[in-house]
C-alpha positions as a Markdown table, in Angstrom:
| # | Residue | x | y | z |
|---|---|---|---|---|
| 1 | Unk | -12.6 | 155.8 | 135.9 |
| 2 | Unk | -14.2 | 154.6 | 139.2 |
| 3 | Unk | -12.0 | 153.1 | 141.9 |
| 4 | Unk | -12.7 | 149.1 | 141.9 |
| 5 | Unk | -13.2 | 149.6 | 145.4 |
| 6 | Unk | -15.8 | 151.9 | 146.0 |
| 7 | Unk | -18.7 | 150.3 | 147.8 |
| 8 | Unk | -16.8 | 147.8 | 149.7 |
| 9 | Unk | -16.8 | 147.5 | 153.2 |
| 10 | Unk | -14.0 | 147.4 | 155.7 |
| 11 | Unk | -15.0 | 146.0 | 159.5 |
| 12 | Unk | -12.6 | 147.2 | 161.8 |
| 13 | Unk | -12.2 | 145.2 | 165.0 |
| 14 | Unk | -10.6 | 146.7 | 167.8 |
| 15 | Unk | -9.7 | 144.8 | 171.4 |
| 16 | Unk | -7.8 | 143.7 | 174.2 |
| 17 | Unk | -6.7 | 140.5 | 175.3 |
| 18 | Unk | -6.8 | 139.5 | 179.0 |
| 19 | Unk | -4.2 | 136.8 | 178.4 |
| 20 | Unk | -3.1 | 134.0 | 176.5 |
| 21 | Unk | -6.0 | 131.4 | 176.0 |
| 22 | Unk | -5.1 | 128.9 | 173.9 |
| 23 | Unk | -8.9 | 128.7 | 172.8 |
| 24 | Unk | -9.0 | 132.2 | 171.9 |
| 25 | Unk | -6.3 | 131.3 | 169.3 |
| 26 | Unk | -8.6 | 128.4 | 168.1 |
| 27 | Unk | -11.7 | 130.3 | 168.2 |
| 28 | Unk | -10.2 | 133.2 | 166.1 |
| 29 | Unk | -8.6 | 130.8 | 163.5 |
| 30 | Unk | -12.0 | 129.0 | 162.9 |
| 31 | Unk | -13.8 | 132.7 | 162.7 |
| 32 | Unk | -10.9 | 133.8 | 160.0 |
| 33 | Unk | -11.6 | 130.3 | 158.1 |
| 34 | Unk | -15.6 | 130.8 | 158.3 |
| 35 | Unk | -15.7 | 134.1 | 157.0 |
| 36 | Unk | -13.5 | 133.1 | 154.6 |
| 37 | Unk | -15.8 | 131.1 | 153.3 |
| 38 | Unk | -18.7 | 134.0 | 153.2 |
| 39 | Unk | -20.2 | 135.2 | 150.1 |
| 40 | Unk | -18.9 | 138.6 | 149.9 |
| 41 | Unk | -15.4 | 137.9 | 151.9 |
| 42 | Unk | -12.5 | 139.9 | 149.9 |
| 43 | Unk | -10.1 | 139.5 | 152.7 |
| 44 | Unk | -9.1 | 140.0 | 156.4 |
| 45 | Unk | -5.6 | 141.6 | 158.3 |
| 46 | Unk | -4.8 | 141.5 | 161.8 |
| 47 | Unk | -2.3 | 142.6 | 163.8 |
| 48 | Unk | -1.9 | 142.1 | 167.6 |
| 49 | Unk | 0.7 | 144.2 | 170.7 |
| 50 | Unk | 2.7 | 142.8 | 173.2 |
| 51 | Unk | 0.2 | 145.0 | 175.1 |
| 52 | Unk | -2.8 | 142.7 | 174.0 |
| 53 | Unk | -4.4 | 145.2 | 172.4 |
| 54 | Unk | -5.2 | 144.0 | 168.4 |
| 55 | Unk | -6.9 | 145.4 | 165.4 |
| 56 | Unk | -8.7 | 143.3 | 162.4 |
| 57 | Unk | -9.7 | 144.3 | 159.8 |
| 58 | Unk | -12.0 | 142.4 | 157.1 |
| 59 | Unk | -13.3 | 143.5 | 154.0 |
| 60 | Unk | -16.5 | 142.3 | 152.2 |
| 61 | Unk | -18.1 | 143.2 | 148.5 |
| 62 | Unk | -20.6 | 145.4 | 150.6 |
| 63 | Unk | -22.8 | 146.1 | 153.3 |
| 64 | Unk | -25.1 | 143.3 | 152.8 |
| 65 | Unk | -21.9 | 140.9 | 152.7 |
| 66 | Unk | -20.8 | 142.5 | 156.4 |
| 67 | Unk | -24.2 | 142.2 | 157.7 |
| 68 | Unk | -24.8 | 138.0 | 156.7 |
| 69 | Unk | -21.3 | 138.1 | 158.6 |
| 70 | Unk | -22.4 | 139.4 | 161.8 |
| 71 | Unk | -25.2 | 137.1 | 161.3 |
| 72 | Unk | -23.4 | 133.9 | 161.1 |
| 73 | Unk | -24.9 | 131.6 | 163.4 |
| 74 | Unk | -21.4 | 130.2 | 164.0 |
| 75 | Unk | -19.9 | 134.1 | 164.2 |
| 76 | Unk | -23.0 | 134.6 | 166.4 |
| 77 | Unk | -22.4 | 132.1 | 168.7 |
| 78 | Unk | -18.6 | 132.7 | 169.8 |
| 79 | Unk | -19.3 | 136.8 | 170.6 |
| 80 | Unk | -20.7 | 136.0 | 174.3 |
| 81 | Unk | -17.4 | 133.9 | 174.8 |
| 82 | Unk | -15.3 | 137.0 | 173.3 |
| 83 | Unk | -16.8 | 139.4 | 175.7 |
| 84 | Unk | -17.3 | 136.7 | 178.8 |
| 85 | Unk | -13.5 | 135.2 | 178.3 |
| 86 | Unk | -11.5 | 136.8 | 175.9 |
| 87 | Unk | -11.6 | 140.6 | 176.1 |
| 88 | Unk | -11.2 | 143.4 | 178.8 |
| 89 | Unk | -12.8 | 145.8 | 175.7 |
| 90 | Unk | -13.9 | 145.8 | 171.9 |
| 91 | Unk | -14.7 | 148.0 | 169.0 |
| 92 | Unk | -16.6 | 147.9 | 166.1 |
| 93 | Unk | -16.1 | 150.0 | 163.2 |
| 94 | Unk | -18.1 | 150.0 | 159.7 |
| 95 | Unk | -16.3 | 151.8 | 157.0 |
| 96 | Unk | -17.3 | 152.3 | 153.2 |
| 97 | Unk | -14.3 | 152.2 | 151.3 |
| 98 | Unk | -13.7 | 155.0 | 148.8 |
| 99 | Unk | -10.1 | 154.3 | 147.9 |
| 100 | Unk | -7.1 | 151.7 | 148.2 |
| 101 | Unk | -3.4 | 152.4 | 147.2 |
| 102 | Unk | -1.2 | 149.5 | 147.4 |
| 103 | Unk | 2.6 | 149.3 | 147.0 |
| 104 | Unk | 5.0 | 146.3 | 147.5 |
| 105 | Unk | 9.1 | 146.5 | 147.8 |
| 106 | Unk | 9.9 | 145.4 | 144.4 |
């Protein structure tokens, strides 16, 4: 039987903060509600260090999904502000998923 997620694509973003903007926090809330919204969009998880440095990750039906994403005019238009404001560094990271094992304290 072939794994239901086979095909899909995870988008792994990797950074550091600088500091504390309270417009990053906006910015990043309307990005996570407009991809949301994509065609394609099976989910997103983030986690961030007292460090600054953060990993999302978001996950789409497939590559074509990830690519209108990245070409988002809105999603298009915050990335200078990310690397101008926000960020002493970033990643980007395209994976095909093969596999996904979940489990969940009963």
């Amino acid at each position: 039987m072939r794994d239901q997620c086979s095909g899909q694509i995870a988008v792994i973003f990797s950074s550091r903060l600088i500091g504390d903007d309270p417009d990053y926090h906006r910015a990043a809330a309307t990005m996570a509600v407009l991809a949301a919204a994509q065609p394609g969009f099976l989910g997103i998880e983030s986690a961030r260090g007292a460090d600054g440095v953060g990993i999302t990750v978001s996950y789409w039906r497939n590559e074509e999904a990830a690519i209108a994403w990245r070409r988002n005019a809105e999603h298009s238009l915050i990335r200078p502000q990310g690397r101008e404001r926000w960020y002493d560094w970033y990643r980007v990271t395209v994976a095909h998923i093969e596999r996904r094992y979940d489990w969940e304290r009963p």
